[in-house]
C-alpha positions in Angstrom: -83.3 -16.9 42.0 -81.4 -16.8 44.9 -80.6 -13.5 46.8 -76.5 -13.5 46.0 -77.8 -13.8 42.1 -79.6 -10.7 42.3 -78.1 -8.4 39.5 -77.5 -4.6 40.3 -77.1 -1.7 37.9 -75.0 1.3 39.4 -75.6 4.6 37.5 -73.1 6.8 38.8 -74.0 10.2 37.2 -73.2 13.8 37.5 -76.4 14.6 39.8 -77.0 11.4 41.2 -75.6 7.9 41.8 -78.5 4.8 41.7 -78.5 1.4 42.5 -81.3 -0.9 41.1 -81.8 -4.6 42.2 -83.5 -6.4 39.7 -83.7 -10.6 40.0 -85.4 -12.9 37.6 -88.3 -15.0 38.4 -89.9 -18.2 37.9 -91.6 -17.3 34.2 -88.3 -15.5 33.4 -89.0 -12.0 34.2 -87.4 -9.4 35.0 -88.4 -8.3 38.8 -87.1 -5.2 40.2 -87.1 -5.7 43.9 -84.5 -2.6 45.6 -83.9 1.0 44.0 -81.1 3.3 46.3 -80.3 7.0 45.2 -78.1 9.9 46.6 -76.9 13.1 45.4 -74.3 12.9 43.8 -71.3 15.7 43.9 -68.1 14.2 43.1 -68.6 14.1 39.1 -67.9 16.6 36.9 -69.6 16.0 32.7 -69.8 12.1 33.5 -66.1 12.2 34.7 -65.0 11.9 38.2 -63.5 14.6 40.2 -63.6 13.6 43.8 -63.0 10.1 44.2 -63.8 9.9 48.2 -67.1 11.6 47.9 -68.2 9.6 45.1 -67.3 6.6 47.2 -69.7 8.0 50.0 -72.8 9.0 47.5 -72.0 5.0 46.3 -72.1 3.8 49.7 -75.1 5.6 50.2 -76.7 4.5 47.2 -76.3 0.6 47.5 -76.7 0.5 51.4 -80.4 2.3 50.7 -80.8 -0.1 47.8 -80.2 -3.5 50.2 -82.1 -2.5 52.4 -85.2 -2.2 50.4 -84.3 -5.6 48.9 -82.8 -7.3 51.5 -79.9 -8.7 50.3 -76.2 -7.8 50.0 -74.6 -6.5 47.1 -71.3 -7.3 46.1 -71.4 -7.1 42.6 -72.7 -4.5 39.9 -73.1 -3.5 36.3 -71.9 0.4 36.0 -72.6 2.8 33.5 -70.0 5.0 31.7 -70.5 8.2 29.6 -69.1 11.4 29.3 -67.0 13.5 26.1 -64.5 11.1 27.0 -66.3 8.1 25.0 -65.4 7.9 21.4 -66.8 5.1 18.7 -66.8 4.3 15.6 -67.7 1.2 12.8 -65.4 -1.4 12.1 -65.3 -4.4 9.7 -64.1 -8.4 9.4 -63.4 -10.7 7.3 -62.5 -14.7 7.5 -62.8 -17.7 5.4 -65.0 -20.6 7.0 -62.9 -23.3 7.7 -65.5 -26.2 7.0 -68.0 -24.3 5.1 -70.7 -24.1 7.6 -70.1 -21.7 10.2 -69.1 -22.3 13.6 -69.4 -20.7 16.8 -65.2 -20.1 16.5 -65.6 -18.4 13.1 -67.8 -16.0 14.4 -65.3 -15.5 17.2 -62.8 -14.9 14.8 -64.4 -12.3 12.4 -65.4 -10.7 15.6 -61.8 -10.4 16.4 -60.8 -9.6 13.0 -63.1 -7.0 13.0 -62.3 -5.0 16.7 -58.1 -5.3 15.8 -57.9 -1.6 14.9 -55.2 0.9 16.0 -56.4 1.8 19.5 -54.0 4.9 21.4 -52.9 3.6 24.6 -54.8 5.9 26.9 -57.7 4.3 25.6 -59.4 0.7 25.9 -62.3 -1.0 24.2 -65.6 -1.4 26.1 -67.8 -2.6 23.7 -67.7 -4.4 20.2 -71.4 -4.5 19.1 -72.3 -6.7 16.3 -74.6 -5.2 13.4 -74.9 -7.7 11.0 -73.3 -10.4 9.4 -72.2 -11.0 5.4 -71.8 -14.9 4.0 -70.6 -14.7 0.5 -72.0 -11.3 -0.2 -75.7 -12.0 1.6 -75.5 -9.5 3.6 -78.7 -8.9 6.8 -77.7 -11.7 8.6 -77.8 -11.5 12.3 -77.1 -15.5 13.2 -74.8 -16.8 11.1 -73.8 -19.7 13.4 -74.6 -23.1 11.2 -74.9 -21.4 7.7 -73.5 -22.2 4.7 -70.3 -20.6 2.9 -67.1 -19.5 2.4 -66.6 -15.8 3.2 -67.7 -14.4 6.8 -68.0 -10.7 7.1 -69.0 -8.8 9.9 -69.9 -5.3 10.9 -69.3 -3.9 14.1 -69.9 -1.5 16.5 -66.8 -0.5 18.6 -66.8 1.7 21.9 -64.3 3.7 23.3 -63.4 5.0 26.5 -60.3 6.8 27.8 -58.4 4.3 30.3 -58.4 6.9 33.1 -61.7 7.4 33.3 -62.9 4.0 33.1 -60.1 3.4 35.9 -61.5 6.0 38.2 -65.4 4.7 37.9 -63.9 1.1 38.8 -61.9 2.2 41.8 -64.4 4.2 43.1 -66.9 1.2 43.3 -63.7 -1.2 44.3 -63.7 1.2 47.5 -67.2 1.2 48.3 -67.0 -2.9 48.6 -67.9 -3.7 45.1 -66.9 -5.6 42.2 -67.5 -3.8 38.8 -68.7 -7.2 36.1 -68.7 -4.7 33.3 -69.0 -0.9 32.0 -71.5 -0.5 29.9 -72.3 2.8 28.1 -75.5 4.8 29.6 -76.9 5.1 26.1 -77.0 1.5 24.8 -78.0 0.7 29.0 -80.9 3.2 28.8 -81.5 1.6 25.3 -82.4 -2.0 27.1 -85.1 0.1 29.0 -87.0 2.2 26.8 -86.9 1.1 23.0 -88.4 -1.4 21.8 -87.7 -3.8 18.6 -90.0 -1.6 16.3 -88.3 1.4 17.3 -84.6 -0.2 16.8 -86.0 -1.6 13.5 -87.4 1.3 11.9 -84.6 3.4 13.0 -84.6 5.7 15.7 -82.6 8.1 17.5 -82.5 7.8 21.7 -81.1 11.5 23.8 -80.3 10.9 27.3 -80.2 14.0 29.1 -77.9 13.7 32.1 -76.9 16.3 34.7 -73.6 16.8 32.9 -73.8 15.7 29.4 -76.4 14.6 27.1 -75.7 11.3 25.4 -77.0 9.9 22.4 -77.5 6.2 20.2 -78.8 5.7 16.8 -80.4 2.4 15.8 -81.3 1.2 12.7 -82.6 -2.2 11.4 -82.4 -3.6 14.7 -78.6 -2.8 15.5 -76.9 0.0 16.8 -75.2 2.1 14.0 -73.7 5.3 16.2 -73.1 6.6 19.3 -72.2 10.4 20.9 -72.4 12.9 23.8 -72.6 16.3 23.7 -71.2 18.1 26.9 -74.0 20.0 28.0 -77.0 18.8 30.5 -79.1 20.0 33.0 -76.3 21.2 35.6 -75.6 23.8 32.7 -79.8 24.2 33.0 -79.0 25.0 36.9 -76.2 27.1 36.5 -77.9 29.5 34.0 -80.8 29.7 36.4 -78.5 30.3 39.9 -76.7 33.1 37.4 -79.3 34.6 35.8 -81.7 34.7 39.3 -78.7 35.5 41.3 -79.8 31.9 43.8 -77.6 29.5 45.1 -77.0 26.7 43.0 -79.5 23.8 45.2 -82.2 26.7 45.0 -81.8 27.2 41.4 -82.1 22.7 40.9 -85.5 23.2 43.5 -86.5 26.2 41.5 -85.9 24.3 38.0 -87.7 20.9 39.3 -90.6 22.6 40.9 -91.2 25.8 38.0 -89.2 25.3 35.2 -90.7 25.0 31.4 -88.2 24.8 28.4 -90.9 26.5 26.6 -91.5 30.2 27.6 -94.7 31.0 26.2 -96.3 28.2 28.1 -96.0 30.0 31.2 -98.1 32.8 32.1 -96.0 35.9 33.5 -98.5 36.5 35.9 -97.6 33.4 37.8 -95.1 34.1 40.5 -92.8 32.2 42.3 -90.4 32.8 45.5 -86.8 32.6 44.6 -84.3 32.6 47.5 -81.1 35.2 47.4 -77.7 34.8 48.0 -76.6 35.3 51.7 -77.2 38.9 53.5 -80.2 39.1 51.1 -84.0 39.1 51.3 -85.9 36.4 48.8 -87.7 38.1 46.4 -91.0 37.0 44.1 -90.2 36.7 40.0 -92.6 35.5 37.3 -92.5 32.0 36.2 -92.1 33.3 32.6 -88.9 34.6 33.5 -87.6 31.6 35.1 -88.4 29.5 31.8 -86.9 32.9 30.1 -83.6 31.3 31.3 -84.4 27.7 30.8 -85.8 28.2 27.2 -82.6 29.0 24.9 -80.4 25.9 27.1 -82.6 23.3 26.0 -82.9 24.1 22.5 -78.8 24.5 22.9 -79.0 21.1 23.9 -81.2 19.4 21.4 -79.5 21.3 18.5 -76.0 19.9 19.5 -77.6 16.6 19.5 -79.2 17.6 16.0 -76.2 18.9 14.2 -74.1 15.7 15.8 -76.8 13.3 14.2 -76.4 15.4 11.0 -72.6 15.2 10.9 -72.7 11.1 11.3 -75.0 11.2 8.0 -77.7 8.8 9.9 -80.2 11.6 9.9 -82.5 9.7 7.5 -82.6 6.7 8.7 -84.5 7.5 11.8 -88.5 6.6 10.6 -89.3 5.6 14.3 -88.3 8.9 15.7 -86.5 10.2 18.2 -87.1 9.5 22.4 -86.1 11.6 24.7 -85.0 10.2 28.3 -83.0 11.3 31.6 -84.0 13.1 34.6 -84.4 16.6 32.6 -86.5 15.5 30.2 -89.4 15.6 32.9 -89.8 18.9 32.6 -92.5 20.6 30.9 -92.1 21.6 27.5 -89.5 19.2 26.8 -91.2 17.4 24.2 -92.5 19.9 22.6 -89.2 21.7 22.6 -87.5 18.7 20.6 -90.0 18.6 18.2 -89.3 21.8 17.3 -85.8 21.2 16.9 -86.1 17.9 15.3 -89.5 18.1 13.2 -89.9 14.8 14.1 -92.2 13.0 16.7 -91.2 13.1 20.6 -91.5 10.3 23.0 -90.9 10.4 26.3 -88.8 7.5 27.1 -89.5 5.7 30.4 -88.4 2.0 31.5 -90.0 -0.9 30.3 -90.6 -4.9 30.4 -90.5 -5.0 34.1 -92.0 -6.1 37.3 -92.0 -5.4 41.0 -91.7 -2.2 42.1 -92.2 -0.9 38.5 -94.2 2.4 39.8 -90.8 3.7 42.0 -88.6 3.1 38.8 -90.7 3.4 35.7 -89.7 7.5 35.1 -86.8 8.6 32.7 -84.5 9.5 35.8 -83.9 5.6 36.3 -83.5 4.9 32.5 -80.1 4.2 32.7 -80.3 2.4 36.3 -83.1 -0.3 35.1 -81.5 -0.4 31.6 -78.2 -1.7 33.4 -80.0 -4.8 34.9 -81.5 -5.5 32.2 -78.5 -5.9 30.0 -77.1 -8.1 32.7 -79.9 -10.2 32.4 -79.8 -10.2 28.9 -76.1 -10.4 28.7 -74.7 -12.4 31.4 -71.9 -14.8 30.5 -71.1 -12.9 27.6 -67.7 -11.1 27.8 -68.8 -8.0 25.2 -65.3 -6.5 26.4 -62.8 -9.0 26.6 -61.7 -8.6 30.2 -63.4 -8.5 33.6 -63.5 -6.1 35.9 -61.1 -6.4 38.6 -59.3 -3.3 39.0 -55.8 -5.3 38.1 -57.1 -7.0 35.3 -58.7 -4.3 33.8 -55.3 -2.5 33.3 -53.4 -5.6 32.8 -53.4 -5.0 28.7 -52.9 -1.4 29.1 -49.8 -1.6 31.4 -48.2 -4.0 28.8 -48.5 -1.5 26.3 -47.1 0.9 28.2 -44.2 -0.9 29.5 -43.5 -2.4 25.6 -43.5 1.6 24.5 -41.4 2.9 26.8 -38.7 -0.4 26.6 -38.1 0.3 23.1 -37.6 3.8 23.9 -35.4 3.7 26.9 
């Protein structure tokens, strides 16, 4: 594939913003061939707060990425999440024109099935197919050539509010990129770490970000519901730079290097140096302490998620149990922690299905990174959204509603 056809997920995320260059080779493989990552400190629960030093941890990010790859990058797929995101299912109906179903009837129960009332500070990103229903058979997932007179389709429709969607694009407009498409971190991380039994059986996937924790249910191969709760392991940090009385990078160093979301697997004999605020001397605190804190967040965490799953009435459908992903969820005691919680088994999610440098990517922190090239490659062509992601044309639709609200008002 040639180096300007190299495809480029940007995960721009509360704690850090990555870049992963991915191209596919001769046998039709995904190859990842560049990875770039910097701090990221303009993002505040998924949303952005500062766009000018976002733009820098961007810049950052891609120019480390091209130069492991070698290659310019001009173009990217970018994740979105955040409390922001709202979805929900939708349905569609059309007769089949010449009884045998074409490539346009699917287009049109597709369309039939995403025209719902939709505020005007809010767009569609995604309208995800489940299944399709010919004359009451219902399981179908191609329908394109069969026979009937009735198409019905289930959907899968995704949310976001316009102004945050806006903000991601124009951040990565301003660091020299074009934006092809938002996709939502969970159904990206999805592409990386499940795999068709798991979807199949019915399963539920947690990505733990820095500022929220975001979630995806599948069942019989489709996606059935998506959510976020708004707590992630910044809130892990905070509790730790509060309760320790640490700055708030000591208390992340003290979390990554100590921490255990269970308690009792620590011995509070093991101590650990914890740096004090300024004018201050360090001082030496057990380990068991330090997980003290980190213990009661994480099962905050993983009961939200619980009680969300509960609320959507999908909590029995999940046979292939639940995986846990995200940079957090590399701390000790995760797993075990969410099994408590769920009484289901725990798996550690981690990208797979890929090539290259696989060993600098394949850890839950680049879920969401690797996930985004792979539903480029998967995806490319296929317009899930209905626009493209020029800042102008993105907003093109929204502006017109605007303006046609506010005419027949003033």
């Amino acid at each position: 594939m040639p180096k300007q056809d190299v495809l480029v997920g940007l995960d721009i995320g509360t704690t850090k913003i990555c870049a992963i260059v991915g191209e596919v080779d001769e046998n039709n493989e995904l190859k990842i061939i560049g990875i770039g990552s910097h701090p990221s400190r303009g993002l505040k629960k998924g949303v952005v707060t500062n766009i000018e030093t976002t733009v820098g941890s961007i810049s950052k990010a891609i120019e480390e990425a091209e130069l492991m790859a070698g290659c310019e990058i001009t173009r990217v797929y970018t994740g979105i999440a955040g409390n922001h995101i709202k979805s929900f299912n939708s349905t569609g109906v059309v007769a089949v024109k010449d009884r045998e179903v074409t490539q346009e009837d699917i287009e049109r129960v597709i369309d039939a099935a995403k025209a719902v009332a939709v505020p005007m500070d809010r767009e569609i990103i995604h309208v995800i197919p489940q299944e399709y229903i010919i004359d009451e058979q219902d399981g179908i997932t191609e329908p394109l050539g069969m026979c009937g007179v009735r198409l019905e389709s289930k959907v899968h429709i995704v949310t976001a509010a316009v102004s945050s969607a806006q903000n991601i694009i124009k951040c990565a407009n301003k660091a020299g990129l074009s934006v092809s498409d938002l996709v939502l971190q969970p159904i990206a991380s999805a592409e990386a770490v499940l795999n068709s039994d798991e979807k199949e059986l019915g399963c539920l996937l947690i990505d733990v970000g820095g500022g929220t924790s975001d979630f995806a249910i599948f069942s019989g191969g489709a996606l059935i519901h998506t959510g976020s709760v708004a707590v992630g392991g910044d809130h892990i940090t905070n509790d730790i730079a509060v309760g320790l009385r640490t700055p708030q990078h000591e208390a992340e160093k003290l979390k990554v290097a100590h921490g255990s979301a269970i308690a009792s697997m620590v011995s509070p004999e093991d101590l650990i140096e914890v740096p004090s605020l300024a004018g201050h001397k360090a001082r030496s605190v057990s380990k068991h302490l330090l997980s003290e804190i980190i213990e009661p967040r994480v099962e905050e965490i993983f009961t939200l998620v619980r009680n969300e799953v509960a609320e959507s009435g999908y909590e029995n459908l999940l046979a292939g149990g639940v995986i846990i992903t995200g940079g957090s969820c590399l701390m000790p005691g995760m797993i075990e922690m969410a099994e408590f919680v769920f009484e289901m088994p725990i798996k550690l999610g981690v990208p797979q299905g890929i090539s290259g440098v696989k060993d600098a990517v394949s850890s839950p922190k680049y879920a969401t990174g690797v996930g985004l090239v792979q539903y480029w490659a998967k995806n490319e062509g296929i317009r899930h959204s209905g626009y493209m992601r020029g800042e102008n044309e993105f907003f093109e639709s929204v502006r017109a509603r605007f303006s046609d609200f506010f005419g027949r008002w003033f």
